[in-house]
C-alpha positions as CSV (number, residue, x, y, z in Angstrom):
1,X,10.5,-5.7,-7.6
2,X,14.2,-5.8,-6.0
3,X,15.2,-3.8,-9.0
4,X,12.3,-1.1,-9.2
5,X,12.2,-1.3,-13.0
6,X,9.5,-2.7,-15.3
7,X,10.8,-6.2,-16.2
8,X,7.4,-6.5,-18.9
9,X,4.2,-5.2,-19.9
10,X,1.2,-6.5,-21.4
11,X,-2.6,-5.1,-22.3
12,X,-5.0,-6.7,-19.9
13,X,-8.4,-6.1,-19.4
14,X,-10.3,-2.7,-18.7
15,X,-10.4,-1.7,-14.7
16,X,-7.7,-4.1,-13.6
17,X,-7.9,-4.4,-9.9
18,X,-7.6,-7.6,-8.2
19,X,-4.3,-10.1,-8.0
20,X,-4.0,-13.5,-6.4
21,X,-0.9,-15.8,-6.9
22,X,-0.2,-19.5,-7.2
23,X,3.2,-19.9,-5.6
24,X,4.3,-23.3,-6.7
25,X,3.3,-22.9,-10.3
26,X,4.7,-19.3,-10.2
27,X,1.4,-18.1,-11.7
28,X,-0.4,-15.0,-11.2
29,X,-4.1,-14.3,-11.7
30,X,-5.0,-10.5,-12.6
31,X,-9.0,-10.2,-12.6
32,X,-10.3,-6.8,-14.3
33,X,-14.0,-5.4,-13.3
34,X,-14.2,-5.4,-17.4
35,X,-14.3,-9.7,-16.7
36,X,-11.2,-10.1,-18.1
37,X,-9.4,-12.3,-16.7
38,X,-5.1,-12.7,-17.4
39,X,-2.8,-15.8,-16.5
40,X,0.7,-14.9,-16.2
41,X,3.6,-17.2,-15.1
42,X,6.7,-15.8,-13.3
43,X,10.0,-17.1,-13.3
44,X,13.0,-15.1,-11.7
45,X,12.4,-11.6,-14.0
46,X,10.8,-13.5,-16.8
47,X,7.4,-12.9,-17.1
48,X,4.7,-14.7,-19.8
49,X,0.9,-14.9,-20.4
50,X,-0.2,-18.2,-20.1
51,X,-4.0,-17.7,-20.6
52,X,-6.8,-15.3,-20.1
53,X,-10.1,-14.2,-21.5
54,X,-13.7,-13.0,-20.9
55,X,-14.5,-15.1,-17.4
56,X,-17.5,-12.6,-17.1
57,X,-19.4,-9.4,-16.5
58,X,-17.7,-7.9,-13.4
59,X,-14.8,-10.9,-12.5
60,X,-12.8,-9.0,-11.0
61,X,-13.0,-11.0,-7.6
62,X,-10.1,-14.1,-7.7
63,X,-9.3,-16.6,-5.2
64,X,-6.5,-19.7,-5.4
65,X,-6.2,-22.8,-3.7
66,X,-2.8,-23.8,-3.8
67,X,-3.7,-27.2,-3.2
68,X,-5.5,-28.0,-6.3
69,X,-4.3,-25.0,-8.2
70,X,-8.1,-24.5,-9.1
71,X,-8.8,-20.8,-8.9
72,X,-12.6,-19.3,-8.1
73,X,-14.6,-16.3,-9.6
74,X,-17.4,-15.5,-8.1
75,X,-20.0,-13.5,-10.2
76,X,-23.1,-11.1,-8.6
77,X,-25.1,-11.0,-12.2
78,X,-24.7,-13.8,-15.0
79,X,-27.7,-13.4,-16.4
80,X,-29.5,-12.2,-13.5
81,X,-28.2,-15.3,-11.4
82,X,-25.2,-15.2,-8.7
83,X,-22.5,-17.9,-10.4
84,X,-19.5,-19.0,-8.8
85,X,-16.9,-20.0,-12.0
86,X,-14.5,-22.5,-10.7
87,X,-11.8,-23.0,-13.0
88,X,-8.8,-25.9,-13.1
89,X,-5.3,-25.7,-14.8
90,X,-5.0,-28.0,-18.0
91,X,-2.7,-31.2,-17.3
């Protein structure tokens, strides 16, 4: 952001509205009301998706422990149930 130019761009879910980040790791969660979820790892200016998909309908709420790295997506209607996704980085 020091530079105030667009370092990268990539297509991402619809409705994109919710960010949490992973320091350590350098990774950035972008959660989309679509339920798209993207992975992106930062390094310096350099900027790469790591992962992403359909988490589900309405994901667009993202939290991160930086602990465990595990990162939590809680969901008001999977098939008429409240579900909280808890999701851990592969080794």
């Amino acid at each position: 952001m020091a530079s105030h130019h667009v370092v990268a761009s990539f297509d991402v879910g619809d409705h994109p509205d919710v960010l949490a980040a992973d320091r350590k790791p350098g990774w950035i969660y972008l959660a989309s009301e679509s339920g798209i979820v993207s992975v992106f790892k930062i390094q310096g200016n350099i900027v790469t998706r790591i992962g992403g998909g359909l988490l589900g309908p309405n994901a667009h709420v993202v939290a991160v422990d930086p602990v465990s790295h595990r990162s939590y997506f809680p969901l008001k209607d999977l098939q008429g149930k409240r579900v909280l996704r808890i999701m851990r980085p592969r080794p």
